[in-house]
ROVEX-464445 format. One record per residue: residue in one letter; x, y, z of N, C-alpha, C in turn. Coordinates in steps of 0.1 Angstrom, whole numbers, plus 5000, padded with zeros to 4 digits. Example, Ala and Ser with C-alpha at 12.3 -4.5 7.8 and 13.67 -1.06 7.14 Angstrom:
% ROVEX-464445
A513249435078512349555078513249675078 S512849785071513749895071512950005079 
***
This chain:
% ROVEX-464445
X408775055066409075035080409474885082 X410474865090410774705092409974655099 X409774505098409574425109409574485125 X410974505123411374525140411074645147 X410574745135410374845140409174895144 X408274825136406774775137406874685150 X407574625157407474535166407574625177 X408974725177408874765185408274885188 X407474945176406075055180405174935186 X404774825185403774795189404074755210 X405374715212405874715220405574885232 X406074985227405675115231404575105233 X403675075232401975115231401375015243 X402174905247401774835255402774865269 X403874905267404774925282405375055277 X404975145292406075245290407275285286 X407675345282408975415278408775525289 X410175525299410175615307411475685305 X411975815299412975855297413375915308 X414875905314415675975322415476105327 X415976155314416376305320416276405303 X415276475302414876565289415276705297 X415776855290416376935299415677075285 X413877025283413477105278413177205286 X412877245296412377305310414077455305 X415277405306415977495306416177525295 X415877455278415977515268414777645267 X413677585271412677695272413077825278 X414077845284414677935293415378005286 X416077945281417178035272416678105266 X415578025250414878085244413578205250 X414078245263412978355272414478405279 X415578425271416578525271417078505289 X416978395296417078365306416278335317 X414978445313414278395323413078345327 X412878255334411778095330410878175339 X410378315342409178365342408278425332 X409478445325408178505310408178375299 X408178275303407978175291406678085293 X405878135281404478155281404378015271 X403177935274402577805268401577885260 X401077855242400077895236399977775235 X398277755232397777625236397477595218 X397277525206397577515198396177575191 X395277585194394177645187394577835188 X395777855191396278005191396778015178 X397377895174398477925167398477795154 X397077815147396977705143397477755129 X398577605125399277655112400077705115 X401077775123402177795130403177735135 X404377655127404877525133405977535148 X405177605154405277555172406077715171 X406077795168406677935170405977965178 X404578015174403378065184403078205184 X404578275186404078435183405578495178 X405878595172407278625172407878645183 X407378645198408178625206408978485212 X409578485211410478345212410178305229 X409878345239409378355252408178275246 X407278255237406078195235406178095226 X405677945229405977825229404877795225 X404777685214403577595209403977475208 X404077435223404377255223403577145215 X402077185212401377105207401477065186 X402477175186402877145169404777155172 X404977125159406877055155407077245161 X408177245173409377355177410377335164 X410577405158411977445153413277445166 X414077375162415577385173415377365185 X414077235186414277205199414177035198 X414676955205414676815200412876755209 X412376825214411276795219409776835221 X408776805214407576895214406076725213 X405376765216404276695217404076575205 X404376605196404076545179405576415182 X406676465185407676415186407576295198 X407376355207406776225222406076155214 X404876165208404276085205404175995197 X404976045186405675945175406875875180 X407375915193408875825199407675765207 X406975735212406075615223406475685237 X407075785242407475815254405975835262 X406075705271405075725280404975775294 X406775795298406675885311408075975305 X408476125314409676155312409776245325 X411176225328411776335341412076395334 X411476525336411876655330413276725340 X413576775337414976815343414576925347 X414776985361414477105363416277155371 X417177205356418377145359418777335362 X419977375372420577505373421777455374 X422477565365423777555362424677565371 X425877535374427177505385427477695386 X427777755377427677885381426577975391 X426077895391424577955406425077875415 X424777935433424877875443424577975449 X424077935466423377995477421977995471 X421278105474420078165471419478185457 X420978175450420778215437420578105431 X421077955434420877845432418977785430 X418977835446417877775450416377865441 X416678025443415778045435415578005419 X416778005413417077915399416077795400 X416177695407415677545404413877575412 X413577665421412577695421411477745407 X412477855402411777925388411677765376 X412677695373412577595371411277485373 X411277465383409577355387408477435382 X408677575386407477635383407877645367 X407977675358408277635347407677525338 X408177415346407977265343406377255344 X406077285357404677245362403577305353 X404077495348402877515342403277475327 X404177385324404177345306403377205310 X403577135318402777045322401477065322 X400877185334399677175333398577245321 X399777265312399677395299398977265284 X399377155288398477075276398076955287 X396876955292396176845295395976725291 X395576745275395776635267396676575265 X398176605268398776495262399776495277 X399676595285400876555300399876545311 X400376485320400076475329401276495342 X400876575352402076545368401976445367 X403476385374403076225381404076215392 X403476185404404376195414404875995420 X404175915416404475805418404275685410 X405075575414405075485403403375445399 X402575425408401275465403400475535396 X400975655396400775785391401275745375 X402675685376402675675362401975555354 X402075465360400975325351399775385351 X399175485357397775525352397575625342 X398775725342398575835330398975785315 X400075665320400075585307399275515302 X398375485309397275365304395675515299 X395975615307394875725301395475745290 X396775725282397475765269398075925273 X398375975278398976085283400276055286 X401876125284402576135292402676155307 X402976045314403376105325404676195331 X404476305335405776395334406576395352 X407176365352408076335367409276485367 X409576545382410876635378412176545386 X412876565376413976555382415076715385 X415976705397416776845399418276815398 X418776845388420076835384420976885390 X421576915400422676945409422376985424 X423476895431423576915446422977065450 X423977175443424077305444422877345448 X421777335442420677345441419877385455 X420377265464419477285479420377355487 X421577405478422077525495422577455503 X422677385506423177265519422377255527 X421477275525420277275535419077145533 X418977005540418176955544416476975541 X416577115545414977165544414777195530 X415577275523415477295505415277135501 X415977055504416076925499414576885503 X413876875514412876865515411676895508 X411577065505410577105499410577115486 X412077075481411777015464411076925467 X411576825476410076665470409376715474 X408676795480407276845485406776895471 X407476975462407077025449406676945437 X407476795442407176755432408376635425 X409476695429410576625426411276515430 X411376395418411476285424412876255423 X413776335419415276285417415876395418 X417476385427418376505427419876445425 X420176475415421476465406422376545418 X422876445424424176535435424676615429 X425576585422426376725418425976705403 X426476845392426376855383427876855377 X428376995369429676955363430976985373 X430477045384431377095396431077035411 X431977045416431976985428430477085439 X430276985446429477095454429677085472 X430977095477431177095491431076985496 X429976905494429676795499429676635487 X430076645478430176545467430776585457 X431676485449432776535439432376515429 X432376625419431676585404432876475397 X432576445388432976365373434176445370 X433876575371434676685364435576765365 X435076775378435976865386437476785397 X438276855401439676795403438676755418 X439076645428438976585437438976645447 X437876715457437876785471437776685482 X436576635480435876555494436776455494 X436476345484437376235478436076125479 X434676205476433876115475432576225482 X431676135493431176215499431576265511 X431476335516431476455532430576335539 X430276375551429776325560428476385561 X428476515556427176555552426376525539 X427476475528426976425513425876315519 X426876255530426376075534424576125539 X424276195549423176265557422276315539 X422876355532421976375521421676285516 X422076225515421776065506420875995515 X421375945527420075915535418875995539 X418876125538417576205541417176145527 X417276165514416976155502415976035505 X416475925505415875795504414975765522 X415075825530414075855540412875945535 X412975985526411776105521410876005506 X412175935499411475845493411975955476 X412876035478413576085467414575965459 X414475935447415775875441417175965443 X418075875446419675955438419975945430 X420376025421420775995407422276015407 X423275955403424575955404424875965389 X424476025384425076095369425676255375 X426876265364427776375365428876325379 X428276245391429576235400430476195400 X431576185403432876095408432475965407 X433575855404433275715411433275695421 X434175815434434375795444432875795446 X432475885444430975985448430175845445 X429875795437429575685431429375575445 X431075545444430675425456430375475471 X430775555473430175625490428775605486 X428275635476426975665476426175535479 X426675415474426575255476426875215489 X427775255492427975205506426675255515 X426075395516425475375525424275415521 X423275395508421975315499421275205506 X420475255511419775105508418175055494 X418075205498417175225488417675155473 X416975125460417775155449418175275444 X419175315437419975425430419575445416 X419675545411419675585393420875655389 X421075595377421975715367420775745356 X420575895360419775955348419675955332 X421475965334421775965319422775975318 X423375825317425375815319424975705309 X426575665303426875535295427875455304 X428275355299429375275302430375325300 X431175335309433075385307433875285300 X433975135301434475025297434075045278 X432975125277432375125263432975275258 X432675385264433575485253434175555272 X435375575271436175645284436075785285 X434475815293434375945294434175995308 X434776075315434276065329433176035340 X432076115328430776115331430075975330 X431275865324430275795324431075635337 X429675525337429875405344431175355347 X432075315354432375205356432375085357 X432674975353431874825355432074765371 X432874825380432774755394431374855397 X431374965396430575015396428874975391 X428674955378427674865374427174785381 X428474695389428074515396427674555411 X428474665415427374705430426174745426 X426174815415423974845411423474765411 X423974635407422574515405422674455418 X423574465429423174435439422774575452 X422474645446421974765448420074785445 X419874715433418774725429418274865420 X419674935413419175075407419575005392 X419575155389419375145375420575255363 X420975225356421875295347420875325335 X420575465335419775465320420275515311 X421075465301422075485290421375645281 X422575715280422475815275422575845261 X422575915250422175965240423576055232 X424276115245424876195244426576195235 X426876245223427776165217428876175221 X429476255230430576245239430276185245 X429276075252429175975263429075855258 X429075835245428675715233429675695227 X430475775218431375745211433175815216 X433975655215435175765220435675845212 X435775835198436375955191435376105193 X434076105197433376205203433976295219 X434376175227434576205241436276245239 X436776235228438676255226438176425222 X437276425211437376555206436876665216 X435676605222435176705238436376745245 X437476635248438076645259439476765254 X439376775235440576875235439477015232 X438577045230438077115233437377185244 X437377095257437677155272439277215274 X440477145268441977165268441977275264 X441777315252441777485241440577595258 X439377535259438977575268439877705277 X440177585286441377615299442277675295 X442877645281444177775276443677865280 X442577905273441878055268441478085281 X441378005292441178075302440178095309 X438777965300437277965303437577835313 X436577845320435977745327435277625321 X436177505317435677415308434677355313 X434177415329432777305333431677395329 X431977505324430777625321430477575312 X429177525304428477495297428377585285 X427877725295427577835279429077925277 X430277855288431577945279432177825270 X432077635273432577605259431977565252 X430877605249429877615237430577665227 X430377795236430777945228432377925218 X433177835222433977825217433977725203 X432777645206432977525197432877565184 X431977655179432077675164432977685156 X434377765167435677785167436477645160 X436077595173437277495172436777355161 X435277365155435177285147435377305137 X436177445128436577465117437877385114 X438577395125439977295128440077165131 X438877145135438576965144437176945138 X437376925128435976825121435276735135 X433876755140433676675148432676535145 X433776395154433276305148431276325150 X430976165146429876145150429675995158 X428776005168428175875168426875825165 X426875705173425475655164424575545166 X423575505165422475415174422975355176 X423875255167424275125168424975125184 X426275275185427375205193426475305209 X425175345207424375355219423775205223 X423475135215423174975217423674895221 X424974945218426274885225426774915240 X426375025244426375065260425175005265 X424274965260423274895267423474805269 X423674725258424174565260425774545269 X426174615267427274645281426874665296 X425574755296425574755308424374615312 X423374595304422674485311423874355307 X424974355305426174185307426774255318 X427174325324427374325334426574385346 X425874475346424574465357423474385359 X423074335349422274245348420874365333 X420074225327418574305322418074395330 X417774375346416674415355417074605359 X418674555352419274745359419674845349 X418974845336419274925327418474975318 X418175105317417475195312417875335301 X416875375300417075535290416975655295 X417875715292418475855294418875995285 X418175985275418476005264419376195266 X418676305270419376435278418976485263 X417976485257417076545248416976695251 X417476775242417476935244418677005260 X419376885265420976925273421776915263 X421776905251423376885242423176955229 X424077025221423577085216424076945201 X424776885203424776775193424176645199 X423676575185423176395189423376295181 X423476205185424276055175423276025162 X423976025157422976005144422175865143 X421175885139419675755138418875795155 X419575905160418375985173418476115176 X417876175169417576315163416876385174 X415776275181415376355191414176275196 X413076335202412476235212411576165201 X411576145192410476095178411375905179 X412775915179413575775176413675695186 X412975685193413075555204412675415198 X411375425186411575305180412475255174 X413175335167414575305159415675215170 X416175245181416575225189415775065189 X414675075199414374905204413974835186 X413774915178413974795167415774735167 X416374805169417974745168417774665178 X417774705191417974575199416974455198 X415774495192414874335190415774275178 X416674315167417474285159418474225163 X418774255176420374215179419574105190 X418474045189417973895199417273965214 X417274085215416774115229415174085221 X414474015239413173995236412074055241 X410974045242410074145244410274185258 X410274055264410274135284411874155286 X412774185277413874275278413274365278 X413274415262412774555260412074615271 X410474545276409974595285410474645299 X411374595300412174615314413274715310 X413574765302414874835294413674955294 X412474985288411675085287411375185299 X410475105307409975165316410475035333 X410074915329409974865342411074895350 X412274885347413474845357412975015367 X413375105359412775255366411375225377 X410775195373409275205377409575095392 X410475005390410474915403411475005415 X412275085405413375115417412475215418 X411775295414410675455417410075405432 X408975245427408275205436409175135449 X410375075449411275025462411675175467 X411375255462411875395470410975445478 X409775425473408475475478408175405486 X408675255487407975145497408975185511 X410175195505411075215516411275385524 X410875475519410475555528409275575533 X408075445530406875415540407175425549 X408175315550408675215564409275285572 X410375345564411075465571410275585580 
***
């Protein structure tokens, strides 16, 4: 083990690491053949000697030993130093109405009981307090975040009773537009927000919810700025200026966050990292759309990729040029507005030297290599999050 990497385990142990956005909540789902009511926690004295299988039913989970094919399980947090994480309690662009809302319901409930399913090592955490204490008991603190507008129906009151449940962040839209805000992805409706997008965003930060502007438009982006006062988050986006992928930052964009007071938490994702990644995504949505699928469906261009990688070798990326969207976005937003996002168990590929939630030291050993110093790192980890969490919570006091 290097120097730096020794420096930067010892760094973990003293300041959180608070990751973005992990979307093990909906891998658990799949693997329960869709549905996040029969996906059952065995607590590890069930299944001892069992490496995290738990029972031949794949519905039955042993978080407390190494998952096969999942980038995230207890052994792994702990060897990555993750001291808080938003778990994603994410539903897909193909649900809406009722069907939406019950989706990201089954979801929390999900989340909550894998949460309350190991004591020992998670903890709920509903506030920036909440997390400097579960960190300092050595437990993860676990936060939800809700990945698409769609989600609340258009309805105020849904929006409500997610943060009532628990949830501290709502990803406006996901890979589709949603009536009231333009995705990343989708061709241009609103041309930003609605006038009701705007009413959401302000209820949001009157209730003391973050916005997370990962997956939107730029337009969506700056409406969202304009009328913020709260700070803002990107859950798990990169720099655009660094690899040109929809989903990801802007640099005018960037420079209203730091006078915003949010946060960009750099993503993981190798189509959001590397451009020969986000060229080969982008002819692979193209072949998509021939064939006639819906390139923002998730599980139709999957389905296709195995296909298309016999003919298109896919590149890779890799720690280094994820280090490089960092250091891009703290030179132009500043140290105080950038963070991690990693989208651990949302991709079914990852850059090579981060395999999964175990390499976060690998990571801050590069950047203590590349001259970032300790109260960078620390503010890259957990603080910059933890201040915009708490200006959100101060500012819907007041409110």
């Amino acid at each position: 083990m290097s120097e730096f990497e020794h420096q930067a385990r010892d760094l973990l142990r003293r300041f959180p690491l608070i990751d973005g956005h992990n979307d093990l909540p909906w891998a658990l789902r799949e693997r329960a053949a869709g549905d996040a009511t029969k996906v059952r926690f065995a607590p590890s004295a069930e299944v001892a000697g069992d490496p995290g299988q738990g029972s031949a039913d794949p519905a039955e989970v042993n978080l407390a030993a190494p998952v096969a094919g999942l980038h995230t399980d207890l052994p792994r947090l702990a060897a990555g130093g993750v001291g808080a994480q938003f778990w994603s309690v994410y539903v897909p662009s193909s649900l809406a109405g009722d069907g939406a809302v019950t989706a990201v319901l089954e979801q929390i409930d999900l989340a909550r009981r894998m949460i309350a399913g190991y004591p020992q090592a998670l903890e709920f955490a509903l506030t920036a307090a909440d997390v400097e204490r579960i960190f300092a008991a050595g437990r993860v603190a676990s936060l939800l975040g809700a990945e698409g507008g769609h989600a609340i129906a258009g309805s105020l009151g849904v929006l409500r009773m997610l943060y009532a449940l628990g949830v501290r962040y709502l990803t406006l839209t996901h890979n589709a537009n949603v009536g009231w805000a333009d995705s990343a992805t989708d061709e241009p409706a609103a041309g930003g927000l609605t006038d009701f997008g705007r009413d959401v965003v302000r209820e949001m930060q009157r209730i003391g919810m973050l916005v997370d502007l990962s997956h939107v438009s730029p337009d969506t982006m700056r409406d969202t700025l304009d009328v913020a006062v709260a700070p803002v988050i990107f859950s798990h986006s990169s720099a655009r200026a660094i690899c040109d992928a929809p989903r990801n930052v802007p640099d005018d964009v960037l420079t209203r966050l730091a006078a915003n007071g949010g946060v960009c938490m750099v993503t993981f994702v190798p189509a959001f990292v590397s451009q020969a990644c986000a060229d080969w995504m982008s002819g692979l949505k193209t072949e998509a759309a021939r064939r006639g699928m819906d390139p923002r469906n998730l599980h139709e261009l999957f389905s296709l990729k195995p296909e298309w990688e016999l003919a298109h070798p896919v590149p890779q990326a890799t720690l280094a040029q994820v280090a490089d969207h960092l250091e891009h976005v703290r030179k132009v937003a500043g140290v105080e507005h950038v963070g991690l996002g990693g989208d651990f168990d949302g991709t079914p590929d990852v850059t090579v030297g981060l395999p999964d939630v175990s390499a976060y030291p690998a990571l801050f050993a590069e950047l203590l290599a590349r001259g970032w110093t300790e109260a960078d790192c620390a503010a890259l980890a957990g603080g910059n999050v933890l201040r915009a969490l708490r200006e959100a919570e101060t500012f819907a006091a007041r409110a």
